[in-house]
C-alpha positions in Angstrom: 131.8 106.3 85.9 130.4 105.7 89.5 128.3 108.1 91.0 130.4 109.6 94.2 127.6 111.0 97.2 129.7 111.9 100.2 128.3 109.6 102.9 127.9 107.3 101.2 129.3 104.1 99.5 127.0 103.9 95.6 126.8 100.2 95.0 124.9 98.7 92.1 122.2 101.2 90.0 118.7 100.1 90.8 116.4 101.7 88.1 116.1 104.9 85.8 113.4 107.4 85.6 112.5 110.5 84.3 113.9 112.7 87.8 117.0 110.6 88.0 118.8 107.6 89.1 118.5 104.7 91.7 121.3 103.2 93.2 121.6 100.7 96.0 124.1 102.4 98.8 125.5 102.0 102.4 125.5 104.4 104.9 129.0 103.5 107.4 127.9 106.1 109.9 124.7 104.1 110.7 125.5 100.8 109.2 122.2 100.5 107.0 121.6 100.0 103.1 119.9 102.4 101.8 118.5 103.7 98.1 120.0 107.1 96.6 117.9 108.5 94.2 120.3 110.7 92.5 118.6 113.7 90.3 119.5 114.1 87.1 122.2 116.5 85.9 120.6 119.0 84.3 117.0 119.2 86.3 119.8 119.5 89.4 121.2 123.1 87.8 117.6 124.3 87.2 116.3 126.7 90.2 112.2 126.2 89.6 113.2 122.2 89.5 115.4 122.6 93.0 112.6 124.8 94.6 110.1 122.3 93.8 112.4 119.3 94.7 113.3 120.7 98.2 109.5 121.8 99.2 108.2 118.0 98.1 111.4 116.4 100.0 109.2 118.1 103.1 106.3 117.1 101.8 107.0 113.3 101.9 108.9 113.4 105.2 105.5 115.0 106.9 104.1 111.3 105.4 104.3 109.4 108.8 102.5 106.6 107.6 104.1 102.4 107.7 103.3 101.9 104.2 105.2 104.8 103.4 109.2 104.5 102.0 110.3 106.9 104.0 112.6 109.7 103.1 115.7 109.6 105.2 117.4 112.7 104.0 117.8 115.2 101.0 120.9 117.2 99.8 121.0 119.7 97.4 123.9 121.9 96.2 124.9 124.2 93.3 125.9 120.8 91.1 123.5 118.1 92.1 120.7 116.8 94.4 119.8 113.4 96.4 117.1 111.6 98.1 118.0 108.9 100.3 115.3 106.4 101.0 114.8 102.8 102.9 115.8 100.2 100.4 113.0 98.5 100.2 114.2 94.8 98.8 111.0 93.0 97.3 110.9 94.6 94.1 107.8 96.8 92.6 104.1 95.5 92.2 103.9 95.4 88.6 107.0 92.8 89.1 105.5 91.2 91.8 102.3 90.6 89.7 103.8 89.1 86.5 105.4 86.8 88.5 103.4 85.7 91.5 99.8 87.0 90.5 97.0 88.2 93.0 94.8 86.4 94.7 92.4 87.7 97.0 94.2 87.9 100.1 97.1 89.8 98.7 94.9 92.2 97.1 93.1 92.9 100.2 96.3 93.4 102.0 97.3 95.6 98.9 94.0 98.0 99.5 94.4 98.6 102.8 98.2 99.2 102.8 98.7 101.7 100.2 95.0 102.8 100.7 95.8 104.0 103.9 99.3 105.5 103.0 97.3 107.3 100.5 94.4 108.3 102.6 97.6 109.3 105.4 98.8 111.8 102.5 96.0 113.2 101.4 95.2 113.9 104.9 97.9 115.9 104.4 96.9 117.6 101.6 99.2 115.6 99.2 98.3 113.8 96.2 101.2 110.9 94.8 100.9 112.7 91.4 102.0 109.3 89.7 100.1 106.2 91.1 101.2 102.8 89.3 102.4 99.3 90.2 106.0 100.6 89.7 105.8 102.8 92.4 104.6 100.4 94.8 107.3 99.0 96.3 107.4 96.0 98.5 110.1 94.8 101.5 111.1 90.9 102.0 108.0 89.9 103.8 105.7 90.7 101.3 104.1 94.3 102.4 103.3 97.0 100.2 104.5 100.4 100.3 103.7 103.9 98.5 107.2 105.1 96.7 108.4 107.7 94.3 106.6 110.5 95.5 108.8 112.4 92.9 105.4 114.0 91.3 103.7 114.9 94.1 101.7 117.8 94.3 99.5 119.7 97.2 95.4 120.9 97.4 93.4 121.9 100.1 90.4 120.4 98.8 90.0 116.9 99.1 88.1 116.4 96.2 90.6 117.9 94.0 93.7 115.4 95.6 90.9 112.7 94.5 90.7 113.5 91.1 94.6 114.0 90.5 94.9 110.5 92.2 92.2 109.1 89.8 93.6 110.9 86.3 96.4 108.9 86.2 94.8 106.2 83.6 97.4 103.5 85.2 95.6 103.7 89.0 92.6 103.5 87.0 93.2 100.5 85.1 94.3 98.6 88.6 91.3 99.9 90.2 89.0 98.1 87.3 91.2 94.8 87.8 91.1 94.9 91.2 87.1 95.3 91.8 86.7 92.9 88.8 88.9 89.9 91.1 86.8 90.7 93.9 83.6 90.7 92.5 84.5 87.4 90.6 85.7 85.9 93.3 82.9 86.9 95.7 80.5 85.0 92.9 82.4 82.0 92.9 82.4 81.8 96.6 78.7 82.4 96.8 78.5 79.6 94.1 80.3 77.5 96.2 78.3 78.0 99.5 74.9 77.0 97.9 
């Protein structure tokens, strides 16, 4: 059956993931499409999971950052719990990649984008907690956003946000792609010049 969130009119389900589900959704009272990331059943009846799910909903909406989704709103009640976030339209970047690849330029623009939203958060004192192309998100034009904060985690000390960034083996893996496009391409051009 169709998910019912008071508010709001569930369209079409966008993904699944361990915390819950995706949909696509409008919001009449503000005329806007939106995504509703609905928690799942049981993690919604469990106290420790709805502490935790109500002090990182805070978290992210301190994250005022452009390449941020931001977090619209959170619910949560004895049966269930909600976060509603901009739809962003463009896909994810692991998507975005098989399809379109990444040449310098975009991976440039990539760096600095979600490098600064992640430099914004752990400014913060918030590390993502799950960094990978899936949970960067793009809009129509092309620009990439820092999503699915659903992991998150806080530290005082910046080194420690570092290292939970860097332990997550997918981040690591794009970082080693990533500086071995640059380098290679920063040869070639060198080549070229001479």
């Amino acid at each position: 059956g169709r998910v019912g969130v008071p508010g709001y009119e569930m369209r079409e389900e966008l993904g699944r993931g361990v915390f819950g589900t995706v949909y696509r959704a409008y919001q009449p009272s503000v005329g806007r499409e939106v995504a509703v990331k609905v928690i799942n059943p049981e993690l919604a009846n469990d106290p420790a999971f709805i502490r935790r799910f109500a002090v990182e909903a805070q978290m992210i909406s301190r994250i005022e950052h452009p390449n941020v989704v931001p977090l619209h709103d959170f619910w949560r009640g004895p049966d269930g719990a909600l976060l509603v976030m901009r739809l962003m339209r463009g896909g994810n970047l692991a998507d975005y990649a098989s399809v379109a690849g990444l040449d310098r330029e975009t991976l440039l623009r990539l760096v600095d984008q979600v490098g600064g939203a992640l430099a914004t958060a752990h400014s913060l004192g918030i590390a993502h907690g799950d960094l990978q192309a899936s949970n960067v998100l793009l809009n129509e034009a092309g620009d990439f956003f820092l999503g699915d904060f659903g992991v998150a985690s806080t530290s005082t000390r910046p080194t420690e946000r570092l290292a939970q960034e860097l332990d997550t083996a997918a981040f690591a893996a794009t970082i080693e792609q990533a500086a071995a496009l640059l380098v290679l391409t920063d040869a070639e051009s060198s080549l070229l010049e001479s």
